[in-house]
mmCIF file of the protein (N, C-alpha, C, O) and its ligand, coordinates in Angstrom:
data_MODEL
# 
_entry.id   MODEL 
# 
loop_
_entity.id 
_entity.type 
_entity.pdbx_number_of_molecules 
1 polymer     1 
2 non-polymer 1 
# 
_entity_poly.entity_id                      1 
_entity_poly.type                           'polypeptide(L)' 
_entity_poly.nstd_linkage                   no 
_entity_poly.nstd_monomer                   no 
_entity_poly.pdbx_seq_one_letter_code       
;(UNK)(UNK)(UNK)(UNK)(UNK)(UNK)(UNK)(UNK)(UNK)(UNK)(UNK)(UNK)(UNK)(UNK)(UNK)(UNK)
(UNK)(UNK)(UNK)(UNK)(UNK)(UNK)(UNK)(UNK)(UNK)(UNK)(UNK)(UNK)(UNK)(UNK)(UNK)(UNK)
(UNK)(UNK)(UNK)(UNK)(UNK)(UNK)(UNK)(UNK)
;
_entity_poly.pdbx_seq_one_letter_code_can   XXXXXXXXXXXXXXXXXXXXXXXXXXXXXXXXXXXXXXXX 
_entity_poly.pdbx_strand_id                 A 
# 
loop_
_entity_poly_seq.entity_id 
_entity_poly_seq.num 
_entity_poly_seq.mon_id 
_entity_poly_seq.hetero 
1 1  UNK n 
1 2  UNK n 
1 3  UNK n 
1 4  UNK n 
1 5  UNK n 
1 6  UNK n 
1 7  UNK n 
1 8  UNK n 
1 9  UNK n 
1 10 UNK n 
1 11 UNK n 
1 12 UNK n 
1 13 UNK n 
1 14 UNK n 
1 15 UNK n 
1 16 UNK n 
1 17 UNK n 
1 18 UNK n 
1 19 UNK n 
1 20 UNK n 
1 21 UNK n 
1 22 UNK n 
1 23 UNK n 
1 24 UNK n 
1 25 UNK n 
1 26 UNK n 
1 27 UNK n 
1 28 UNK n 
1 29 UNK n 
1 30 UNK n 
1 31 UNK n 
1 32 UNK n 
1 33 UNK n 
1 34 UNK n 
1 35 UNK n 
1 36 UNK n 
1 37 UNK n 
1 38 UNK n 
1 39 UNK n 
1 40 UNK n 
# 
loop_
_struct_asym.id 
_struct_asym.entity_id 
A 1 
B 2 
# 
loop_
_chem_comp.id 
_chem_comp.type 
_chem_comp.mon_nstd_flag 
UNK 'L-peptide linking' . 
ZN  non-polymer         . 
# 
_pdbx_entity_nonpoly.entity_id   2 
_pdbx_entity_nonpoly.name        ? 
_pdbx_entity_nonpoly.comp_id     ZN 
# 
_pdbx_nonpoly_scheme.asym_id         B 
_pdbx_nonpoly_scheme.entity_id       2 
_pdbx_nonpoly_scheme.mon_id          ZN 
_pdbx_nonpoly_scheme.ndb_seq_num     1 
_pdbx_nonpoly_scheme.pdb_seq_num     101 
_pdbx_nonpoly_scheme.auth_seq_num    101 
_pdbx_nonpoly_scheme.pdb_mon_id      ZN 
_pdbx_nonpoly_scheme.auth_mon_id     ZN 
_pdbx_nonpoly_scheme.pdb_strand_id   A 
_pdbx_nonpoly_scheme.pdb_ins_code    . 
# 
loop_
_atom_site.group_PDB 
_atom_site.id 
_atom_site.type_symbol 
_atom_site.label_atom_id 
_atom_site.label_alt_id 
_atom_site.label_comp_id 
_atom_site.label_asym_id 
_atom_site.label_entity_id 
_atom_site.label_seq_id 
_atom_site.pdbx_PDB_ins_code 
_atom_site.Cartn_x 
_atom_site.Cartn_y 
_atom_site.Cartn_z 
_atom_site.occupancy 
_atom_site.B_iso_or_equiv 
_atom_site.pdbx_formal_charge 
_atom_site.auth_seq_id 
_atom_site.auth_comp_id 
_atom_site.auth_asym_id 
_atom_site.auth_atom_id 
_atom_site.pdbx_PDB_model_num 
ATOM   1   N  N  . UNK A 1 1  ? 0.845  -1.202 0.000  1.00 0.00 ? 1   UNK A N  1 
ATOM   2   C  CA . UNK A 1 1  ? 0.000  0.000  0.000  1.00 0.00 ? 1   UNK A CA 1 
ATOM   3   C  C  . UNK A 1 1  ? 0.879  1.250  0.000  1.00 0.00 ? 1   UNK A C  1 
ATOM   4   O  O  . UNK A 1 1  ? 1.835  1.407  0.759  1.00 0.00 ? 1   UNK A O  1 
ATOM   5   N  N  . UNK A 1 2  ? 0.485  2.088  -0.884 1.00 0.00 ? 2   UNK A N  1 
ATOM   6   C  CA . UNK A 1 2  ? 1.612  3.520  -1.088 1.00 0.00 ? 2   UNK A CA 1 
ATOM   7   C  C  . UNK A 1 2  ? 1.145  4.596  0.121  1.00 0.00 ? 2   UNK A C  1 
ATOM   8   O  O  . UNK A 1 2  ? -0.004 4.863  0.472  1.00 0.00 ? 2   UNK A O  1 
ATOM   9   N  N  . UNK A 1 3  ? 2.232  5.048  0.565  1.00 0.00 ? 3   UNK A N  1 
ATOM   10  C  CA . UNK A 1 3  ? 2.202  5.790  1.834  1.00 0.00 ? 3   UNK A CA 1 
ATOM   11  C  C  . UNK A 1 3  ? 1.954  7.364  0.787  1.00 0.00 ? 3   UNK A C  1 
ATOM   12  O  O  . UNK A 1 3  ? 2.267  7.575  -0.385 1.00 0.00 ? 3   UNK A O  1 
ATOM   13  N  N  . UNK A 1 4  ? 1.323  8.187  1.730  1.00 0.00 ? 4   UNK A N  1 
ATOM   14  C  CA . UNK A 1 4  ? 1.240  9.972  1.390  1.00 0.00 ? 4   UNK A CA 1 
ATOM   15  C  C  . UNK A 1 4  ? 2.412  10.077 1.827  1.00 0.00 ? 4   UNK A C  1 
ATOM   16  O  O  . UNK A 1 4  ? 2.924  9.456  2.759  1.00 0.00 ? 4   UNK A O  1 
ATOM   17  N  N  . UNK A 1 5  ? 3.057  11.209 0.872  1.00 0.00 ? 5   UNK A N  1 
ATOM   18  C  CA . UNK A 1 5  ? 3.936  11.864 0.920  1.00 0.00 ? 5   UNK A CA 1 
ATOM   19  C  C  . UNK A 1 5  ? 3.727  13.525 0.735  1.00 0.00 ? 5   UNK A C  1 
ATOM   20  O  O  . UNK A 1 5  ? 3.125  13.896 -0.273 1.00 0.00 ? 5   UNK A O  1 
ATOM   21  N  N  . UNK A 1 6  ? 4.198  14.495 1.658  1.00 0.00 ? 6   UNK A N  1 
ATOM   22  C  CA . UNK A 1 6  ? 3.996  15.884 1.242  1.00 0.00 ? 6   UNK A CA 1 
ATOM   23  C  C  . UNK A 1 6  ? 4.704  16.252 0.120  1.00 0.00 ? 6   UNK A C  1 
ATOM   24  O  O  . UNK A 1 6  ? 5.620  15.499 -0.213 1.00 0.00 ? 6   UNK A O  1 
ATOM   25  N  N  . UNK A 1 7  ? 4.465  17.371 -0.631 1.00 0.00 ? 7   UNK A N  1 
ATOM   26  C  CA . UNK A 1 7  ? 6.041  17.628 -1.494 1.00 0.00 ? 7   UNK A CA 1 
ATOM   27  C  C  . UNK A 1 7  ? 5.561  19.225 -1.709 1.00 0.00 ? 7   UNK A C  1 
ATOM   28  O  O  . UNK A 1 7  ? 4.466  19.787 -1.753 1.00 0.00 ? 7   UNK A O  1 
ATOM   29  N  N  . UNK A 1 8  ? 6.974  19.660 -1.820 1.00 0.00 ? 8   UNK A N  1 
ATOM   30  C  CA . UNK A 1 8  ? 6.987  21.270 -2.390 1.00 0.00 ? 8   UNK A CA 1 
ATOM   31  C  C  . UNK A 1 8  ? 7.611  21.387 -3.286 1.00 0.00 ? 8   UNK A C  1 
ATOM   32  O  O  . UNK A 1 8  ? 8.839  21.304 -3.287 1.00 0.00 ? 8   UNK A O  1 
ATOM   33  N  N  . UNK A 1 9  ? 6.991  21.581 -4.135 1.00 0.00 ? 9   UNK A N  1 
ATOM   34  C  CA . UNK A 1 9  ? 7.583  21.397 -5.621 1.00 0.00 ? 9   UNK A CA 1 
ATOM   35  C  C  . UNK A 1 9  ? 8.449  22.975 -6.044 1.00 0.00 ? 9   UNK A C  1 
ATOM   36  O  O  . UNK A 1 9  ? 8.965  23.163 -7.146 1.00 0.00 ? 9   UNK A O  1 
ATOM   37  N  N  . UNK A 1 10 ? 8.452  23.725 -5.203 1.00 0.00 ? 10  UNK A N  1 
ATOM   38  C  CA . UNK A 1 10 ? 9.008  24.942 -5.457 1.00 0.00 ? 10  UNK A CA 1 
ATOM   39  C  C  . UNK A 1 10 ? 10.821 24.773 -4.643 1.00 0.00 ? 10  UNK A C  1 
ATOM   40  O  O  . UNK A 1 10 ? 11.871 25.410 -4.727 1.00 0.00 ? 10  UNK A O  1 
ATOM   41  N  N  . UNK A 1 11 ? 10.416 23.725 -4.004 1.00 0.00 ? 11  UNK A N  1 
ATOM   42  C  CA . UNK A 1 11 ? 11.794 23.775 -3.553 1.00 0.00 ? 11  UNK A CA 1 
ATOM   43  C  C  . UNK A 1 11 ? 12.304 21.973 -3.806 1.00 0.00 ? 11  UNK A C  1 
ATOM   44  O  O  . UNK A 1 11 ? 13.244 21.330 -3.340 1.00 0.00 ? 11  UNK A O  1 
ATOM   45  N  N  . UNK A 1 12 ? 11.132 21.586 -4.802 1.00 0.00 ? 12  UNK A N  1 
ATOM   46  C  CA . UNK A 1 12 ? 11.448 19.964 -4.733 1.00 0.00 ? 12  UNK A CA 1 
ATOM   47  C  C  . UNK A 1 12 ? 11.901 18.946 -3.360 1.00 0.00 ? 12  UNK A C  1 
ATOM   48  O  O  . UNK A 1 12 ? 12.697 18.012 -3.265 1.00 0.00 ? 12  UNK A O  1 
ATOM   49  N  N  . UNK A 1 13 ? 11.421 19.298 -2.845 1.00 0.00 ? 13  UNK A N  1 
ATOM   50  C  CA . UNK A 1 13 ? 11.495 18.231 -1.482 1.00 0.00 ? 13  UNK A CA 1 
ATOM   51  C  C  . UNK A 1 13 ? 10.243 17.500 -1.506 1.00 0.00 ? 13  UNK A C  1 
ATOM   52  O  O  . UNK A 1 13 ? 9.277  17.804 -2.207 1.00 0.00 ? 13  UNK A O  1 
ATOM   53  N  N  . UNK A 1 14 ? 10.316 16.403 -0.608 1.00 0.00 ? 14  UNK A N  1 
ATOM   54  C  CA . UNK A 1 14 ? 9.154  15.385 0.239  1.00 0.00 ? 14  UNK A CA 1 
ATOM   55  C  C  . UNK A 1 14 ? 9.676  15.121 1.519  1.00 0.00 ? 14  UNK A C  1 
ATOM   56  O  O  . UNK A 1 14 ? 10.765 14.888 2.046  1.00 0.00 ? 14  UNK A O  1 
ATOM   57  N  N  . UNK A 1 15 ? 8.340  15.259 1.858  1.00 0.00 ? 15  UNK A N  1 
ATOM   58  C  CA . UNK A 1 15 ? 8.281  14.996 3.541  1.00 0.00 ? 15  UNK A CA 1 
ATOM   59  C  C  . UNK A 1 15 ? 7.132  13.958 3.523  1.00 0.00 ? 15  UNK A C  1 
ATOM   60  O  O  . UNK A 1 15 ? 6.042  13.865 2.958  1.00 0.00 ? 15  UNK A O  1 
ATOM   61  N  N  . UNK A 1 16 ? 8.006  13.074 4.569  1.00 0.00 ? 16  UNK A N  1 
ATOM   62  C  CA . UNK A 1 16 ? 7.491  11.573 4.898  1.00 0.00 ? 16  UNK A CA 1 
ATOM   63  C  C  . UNK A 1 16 ? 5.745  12.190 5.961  1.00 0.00 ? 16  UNK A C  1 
ATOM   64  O  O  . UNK A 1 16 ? 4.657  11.725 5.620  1.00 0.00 ? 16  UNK A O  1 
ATOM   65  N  N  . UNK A 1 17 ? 5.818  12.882 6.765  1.00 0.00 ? 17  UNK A N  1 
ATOM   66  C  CA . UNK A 1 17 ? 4.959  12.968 7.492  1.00 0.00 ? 17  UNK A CA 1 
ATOM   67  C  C  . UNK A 1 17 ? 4.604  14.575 7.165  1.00 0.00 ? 17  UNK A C  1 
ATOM   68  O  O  . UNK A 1 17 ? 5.194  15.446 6.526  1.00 0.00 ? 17  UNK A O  1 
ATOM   69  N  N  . UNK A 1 18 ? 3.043  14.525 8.101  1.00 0.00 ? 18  UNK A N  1 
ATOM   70  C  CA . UNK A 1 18 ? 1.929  15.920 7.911  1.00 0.00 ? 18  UNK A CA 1 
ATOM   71  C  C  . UNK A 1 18 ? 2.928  17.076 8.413  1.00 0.00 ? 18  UNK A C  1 
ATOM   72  O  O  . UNK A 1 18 ? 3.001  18.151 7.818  1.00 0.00 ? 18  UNK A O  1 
ATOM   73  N  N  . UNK A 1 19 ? 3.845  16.713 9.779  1.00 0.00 ? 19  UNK A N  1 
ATOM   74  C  CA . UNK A 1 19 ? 4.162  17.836 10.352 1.00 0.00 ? 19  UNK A CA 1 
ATOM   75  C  C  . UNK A 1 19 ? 4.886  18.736 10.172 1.00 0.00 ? 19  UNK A C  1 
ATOM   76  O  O  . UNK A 1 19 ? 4.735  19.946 10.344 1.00 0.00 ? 19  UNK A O  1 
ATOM   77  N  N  . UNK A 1 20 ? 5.908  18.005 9.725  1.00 0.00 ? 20  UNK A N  1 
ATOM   78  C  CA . UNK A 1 20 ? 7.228  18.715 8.758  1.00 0.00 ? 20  UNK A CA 1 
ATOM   79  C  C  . UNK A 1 20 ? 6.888  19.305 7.660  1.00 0.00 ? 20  UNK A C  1 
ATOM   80  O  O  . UNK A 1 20 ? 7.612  20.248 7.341  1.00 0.00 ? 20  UNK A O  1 
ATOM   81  N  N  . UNK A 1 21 ? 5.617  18.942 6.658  1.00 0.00 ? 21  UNK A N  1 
ATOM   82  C  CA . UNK A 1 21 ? 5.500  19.846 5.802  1.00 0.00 ? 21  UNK A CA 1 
ATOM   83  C  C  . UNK A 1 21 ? 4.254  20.672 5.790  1.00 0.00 ? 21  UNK A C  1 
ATOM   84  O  O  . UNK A 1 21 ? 3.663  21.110 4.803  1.00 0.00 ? 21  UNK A O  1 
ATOM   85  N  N  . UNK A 1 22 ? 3.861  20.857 7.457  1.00 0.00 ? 22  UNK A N  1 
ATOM   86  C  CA . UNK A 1 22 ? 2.978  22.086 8.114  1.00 0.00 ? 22  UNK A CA 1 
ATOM   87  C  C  . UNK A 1 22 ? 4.149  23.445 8.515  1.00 0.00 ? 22  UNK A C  1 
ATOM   88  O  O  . UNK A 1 22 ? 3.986  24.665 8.535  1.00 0.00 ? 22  UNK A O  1 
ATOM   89  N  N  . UNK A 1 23 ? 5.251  22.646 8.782  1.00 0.00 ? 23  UNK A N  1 
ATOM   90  C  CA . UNK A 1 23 ? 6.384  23.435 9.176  1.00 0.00 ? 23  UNK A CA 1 
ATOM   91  C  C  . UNK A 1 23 ? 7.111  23.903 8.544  1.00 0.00 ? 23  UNK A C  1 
ATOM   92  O  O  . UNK A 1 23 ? 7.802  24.841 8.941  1.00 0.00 ? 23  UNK A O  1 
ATOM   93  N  N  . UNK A 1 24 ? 7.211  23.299 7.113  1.00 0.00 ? 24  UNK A N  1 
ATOM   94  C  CA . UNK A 1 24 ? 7.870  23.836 6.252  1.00 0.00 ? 24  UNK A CA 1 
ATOM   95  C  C  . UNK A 1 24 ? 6.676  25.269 5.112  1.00 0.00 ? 24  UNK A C  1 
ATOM   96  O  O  . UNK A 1 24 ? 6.939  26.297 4.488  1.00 0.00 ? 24  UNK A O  1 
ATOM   97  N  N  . UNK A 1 25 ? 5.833  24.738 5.312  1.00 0.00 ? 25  UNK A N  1 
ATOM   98  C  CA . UNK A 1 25 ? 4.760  25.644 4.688  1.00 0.00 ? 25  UNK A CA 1 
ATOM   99  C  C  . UNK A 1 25 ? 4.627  26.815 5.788  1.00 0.00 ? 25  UNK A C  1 
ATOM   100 O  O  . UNK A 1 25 ? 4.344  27.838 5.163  1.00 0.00 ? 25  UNK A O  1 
ATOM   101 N  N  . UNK A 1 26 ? 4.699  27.043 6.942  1.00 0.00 ? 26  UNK A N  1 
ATOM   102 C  CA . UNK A 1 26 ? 4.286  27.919 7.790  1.00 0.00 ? 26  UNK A CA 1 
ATOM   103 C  C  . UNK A 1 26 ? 5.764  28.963 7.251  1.00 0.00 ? 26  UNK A C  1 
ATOM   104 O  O  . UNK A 1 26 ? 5.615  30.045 6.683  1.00 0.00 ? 26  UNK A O  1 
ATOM   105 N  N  . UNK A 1 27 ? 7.109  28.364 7.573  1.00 0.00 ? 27  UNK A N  1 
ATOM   106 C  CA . UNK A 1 27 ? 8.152  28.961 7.601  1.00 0.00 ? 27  UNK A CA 1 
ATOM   107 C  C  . UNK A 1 27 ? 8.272  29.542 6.087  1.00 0.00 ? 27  UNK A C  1 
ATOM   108 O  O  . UNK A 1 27 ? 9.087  30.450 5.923  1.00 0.00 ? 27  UNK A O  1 
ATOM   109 N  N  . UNK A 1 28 ? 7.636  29.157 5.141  1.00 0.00 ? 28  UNK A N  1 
ATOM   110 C  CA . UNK A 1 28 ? 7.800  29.683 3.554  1.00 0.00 ? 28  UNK A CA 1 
ATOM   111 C  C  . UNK A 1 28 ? 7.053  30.002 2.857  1.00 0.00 ? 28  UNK A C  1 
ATOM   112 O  O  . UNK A 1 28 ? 7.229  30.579 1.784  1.00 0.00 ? 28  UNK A O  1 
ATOM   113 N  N  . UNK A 1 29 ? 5.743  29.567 3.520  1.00 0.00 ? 29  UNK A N  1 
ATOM   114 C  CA . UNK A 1 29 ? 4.590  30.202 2.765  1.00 0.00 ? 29  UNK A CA 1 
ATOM   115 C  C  . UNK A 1 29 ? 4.591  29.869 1.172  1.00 0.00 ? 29  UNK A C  1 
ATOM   116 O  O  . UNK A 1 29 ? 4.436  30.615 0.205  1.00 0.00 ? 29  UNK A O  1 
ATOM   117 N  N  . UNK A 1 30 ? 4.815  28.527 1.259  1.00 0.00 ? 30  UNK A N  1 
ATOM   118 C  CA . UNK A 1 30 ? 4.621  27.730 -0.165 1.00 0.00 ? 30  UNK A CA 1 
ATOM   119 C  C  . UNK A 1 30 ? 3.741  26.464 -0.067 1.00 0.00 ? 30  UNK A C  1 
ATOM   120 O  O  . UNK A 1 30 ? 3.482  25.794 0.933  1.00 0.00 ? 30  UNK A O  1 
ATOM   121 N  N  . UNK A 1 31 ? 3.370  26.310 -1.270 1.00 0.00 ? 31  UNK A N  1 
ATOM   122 C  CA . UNK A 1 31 ? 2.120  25.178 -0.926 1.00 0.00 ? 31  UNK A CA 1 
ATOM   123 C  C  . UNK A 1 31 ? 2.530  23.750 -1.356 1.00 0.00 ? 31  UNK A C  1 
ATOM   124 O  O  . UNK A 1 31 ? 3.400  23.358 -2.133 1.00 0.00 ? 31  UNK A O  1 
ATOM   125 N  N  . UNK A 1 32 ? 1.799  23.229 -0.745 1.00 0.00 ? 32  UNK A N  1 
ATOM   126 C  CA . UNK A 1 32 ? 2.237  21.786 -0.453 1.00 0.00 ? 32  UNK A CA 1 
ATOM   127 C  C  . UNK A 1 32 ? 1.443  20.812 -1.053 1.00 0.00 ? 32  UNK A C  1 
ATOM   128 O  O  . UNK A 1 32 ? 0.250  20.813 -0.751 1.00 0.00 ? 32  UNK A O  1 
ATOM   129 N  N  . UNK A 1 33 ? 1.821  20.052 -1.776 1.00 0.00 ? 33  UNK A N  1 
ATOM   130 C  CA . UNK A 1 33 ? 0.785  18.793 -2.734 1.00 0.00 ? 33  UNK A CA 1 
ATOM   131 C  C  . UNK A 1 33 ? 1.039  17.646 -2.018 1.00 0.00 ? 33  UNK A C  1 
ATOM   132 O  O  . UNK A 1 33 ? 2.199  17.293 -1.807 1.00 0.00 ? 33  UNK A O  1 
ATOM   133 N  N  . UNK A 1 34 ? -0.162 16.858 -1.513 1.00 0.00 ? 34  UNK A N  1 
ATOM   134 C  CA . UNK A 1 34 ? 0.109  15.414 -1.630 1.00 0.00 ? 34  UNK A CA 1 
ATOM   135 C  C  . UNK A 1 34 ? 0.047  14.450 -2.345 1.00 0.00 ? 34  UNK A C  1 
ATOM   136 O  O  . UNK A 1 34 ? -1.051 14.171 -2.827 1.00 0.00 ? 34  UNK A O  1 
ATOM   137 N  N  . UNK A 1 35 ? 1.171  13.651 -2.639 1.00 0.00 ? 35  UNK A N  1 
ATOM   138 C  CA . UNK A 1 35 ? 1.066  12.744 -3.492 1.00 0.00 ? 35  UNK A CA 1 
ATOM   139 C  C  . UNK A 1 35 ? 1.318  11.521 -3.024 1.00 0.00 ? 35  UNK A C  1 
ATOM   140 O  O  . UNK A 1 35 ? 1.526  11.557 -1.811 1.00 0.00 ? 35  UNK A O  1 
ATOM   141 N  N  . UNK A 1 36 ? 1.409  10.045 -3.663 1.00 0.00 ? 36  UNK A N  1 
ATOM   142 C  CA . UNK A 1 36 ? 1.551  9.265  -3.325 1.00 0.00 ? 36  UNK A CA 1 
ATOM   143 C  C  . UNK A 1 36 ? 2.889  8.666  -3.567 1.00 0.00 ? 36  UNK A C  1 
ATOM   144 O  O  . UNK A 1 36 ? 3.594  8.813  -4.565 1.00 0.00 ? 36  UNK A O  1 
ATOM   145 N  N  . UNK A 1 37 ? 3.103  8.049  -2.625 1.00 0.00 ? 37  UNK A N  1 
ATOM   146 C  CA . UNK A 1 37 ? 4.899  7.126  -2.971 1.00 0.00 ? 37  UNK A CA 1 
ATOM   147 C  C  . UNK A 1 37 ? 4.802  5.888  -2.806 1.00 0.00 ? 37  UNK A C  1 
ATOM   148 O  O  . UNK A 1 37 ? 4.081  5.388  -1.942 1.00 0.00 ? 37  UNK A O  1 
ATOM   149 N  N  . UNK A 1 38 ? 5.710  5.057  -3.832 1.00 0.00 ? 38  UNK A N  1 
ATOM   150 C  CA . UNK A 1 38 ? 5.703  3.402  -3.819 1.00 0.00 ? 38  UNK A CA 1 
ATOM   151 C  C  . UNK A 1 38 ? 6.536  3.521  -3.299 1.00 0.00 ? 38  UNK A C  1 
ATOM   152 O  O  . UNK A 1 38 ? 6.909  2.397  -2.965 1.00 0.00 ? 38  UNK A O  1 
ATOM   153 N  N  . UNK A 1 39 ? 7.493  4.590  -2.781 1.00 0.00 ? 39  UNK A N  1 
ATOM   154 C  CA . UNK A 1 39 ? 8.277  3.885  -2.040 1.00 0.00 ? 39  UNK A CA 1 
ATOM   155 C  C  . UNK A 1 39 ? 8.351  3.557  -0.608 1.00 0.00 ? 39  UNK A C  1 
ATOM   156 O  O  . UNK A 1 39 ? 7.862  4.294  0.249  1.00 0.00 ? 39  UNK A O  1 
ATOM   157 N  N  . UNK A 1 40 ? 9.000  2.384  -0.325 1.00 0.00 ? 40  UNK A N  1 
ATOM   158 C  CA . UNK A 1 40 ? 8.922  1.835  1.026  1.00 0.00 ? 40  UNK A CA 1 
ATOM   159 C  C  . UNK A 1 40 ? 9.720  2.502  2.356  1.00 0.00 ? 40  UNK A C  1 
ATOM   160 O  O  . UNK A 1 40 ? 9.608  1.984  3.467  1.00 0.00 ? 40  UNK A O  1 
HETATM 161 ZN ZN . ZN  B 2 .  ? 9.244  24.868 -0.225 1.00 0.00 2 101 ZN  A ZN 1 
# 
């Protein structure tokens, strides 16, 4: 089963969990897509 992943595509990162990329959106005020990852 594919886990959510956050991502900010303005700075190309993913974040494994909600919080880090509540934290990273608060601190930059960029928006955040969830997508899905096969990876394990
Ligand atoms: Zn960003």
């Amino acid at each position: 089963m594919p886990s959510k992943t956050w991502k900010c595509f303005r700075c190309n990162l993913s974040f494994k969990n909600e919080e880090l990329a509540k934290i990273h959106k608060e601190i930059t005020s960029h928006s955040i897509t969830i997508t899905k990852s096969m990876i394990v």
